[in-house]
C-alpha positions as CSV (number, residue, x, y, z in Angstrom):
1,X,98.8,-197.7,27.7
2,X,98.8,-201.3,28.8
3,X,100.4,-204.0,27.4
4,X,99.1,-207.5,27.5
5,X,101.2,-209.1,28.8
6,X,101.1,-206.5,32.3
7,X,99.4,-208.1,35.1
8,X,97.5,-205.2,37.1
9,X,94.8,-206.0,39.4
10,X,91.7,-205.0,37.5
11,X,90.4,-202.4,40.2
12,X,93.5,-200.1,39.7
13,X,92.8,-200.0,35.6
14,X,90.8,-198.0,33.3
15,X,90.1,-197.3,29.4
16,X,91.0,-194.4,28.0
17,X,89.7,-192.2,25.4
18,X,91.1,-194.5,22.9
19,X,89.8,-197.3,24.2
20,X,93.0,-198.7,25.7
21,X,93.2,-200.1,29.1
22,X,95.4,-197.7,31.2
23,X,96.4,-197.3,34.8
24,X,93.5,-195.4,36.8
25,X,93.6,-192.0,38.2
26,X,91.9,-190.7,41.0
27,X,90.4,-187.3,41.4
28,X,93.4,-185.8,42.4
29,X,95.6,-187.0,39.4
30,X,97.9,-189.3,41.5
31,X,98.1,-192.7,39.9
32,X,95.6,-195.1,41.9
33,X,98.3,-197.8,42.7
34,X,100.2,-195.1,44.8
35,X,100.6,-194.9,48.2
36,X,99.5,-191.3,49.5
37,X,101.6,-191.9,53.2
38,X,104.4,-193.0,51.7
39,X,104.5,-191.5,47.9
40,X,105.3,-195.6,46.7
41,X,104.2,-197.5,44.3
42,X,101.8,-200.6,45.8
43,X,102.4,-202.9,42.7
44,X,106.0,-201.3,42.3
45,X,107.0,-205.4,41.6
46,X,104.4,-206.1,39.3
47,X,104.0,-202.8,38.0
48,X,103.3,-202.1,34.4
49,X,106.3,-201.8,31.5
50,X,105.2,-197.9,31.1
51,X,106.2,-197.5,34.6
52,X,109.5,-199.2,34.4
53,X,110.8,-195.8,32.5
54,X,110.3,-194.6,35.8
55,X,112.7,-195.6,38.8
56,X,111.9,-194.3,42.1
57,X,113.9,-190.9,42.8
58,X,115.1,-190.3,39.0
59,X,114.8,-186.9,37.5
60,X,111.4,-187.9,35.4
61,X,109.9,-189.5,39.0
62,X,110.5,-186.3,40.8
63,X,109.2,-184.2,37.8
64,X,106.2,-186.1,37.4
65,X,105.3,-185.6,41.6
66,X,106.0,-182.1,41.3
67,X,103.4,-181.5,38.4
68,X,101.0,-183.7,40.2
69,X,101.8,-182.2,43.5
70,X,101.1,-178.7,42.0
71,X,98.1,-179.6,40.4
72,X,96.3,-181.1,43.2
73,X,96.9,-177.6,45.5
């Protein structure tokens, strides 16, 4: 979920179930701010404090692309 204070350009956001604002998927699962060619993130700088758990090429990352990866085959 989104906090607040996070400054995400409105386009890559969505509510949830809940009601919260969250970051968007696309049909495939990937997170919408991602860069297919080059697996980054496009707001990496201004991304969201969810995603700051997550640091490019860490164990949790790599899990995360694998289910997505797998999911989208």
């Amino acid at each position: 979920m989104l906090m607040g204070d996070d400054d995400i350009p409105p386009e890559l956001t969505e509510r949830d179930q809940w009601d919260g604002w969250v970051m968007a998927r696309l049909d495939d699962g990937w997170c919408a701010a991602l860069d297919r060619n080059t697996m980054l993130c496009t707001i990496y700088e201004h991304r969201p404090m969810i995603c700051h758990d997550y640091q490019v090429g860490d164990s949790d990352c790599i899990e995360e692309r694998r289910l997505h990866a797998n999911a989208s085959l």
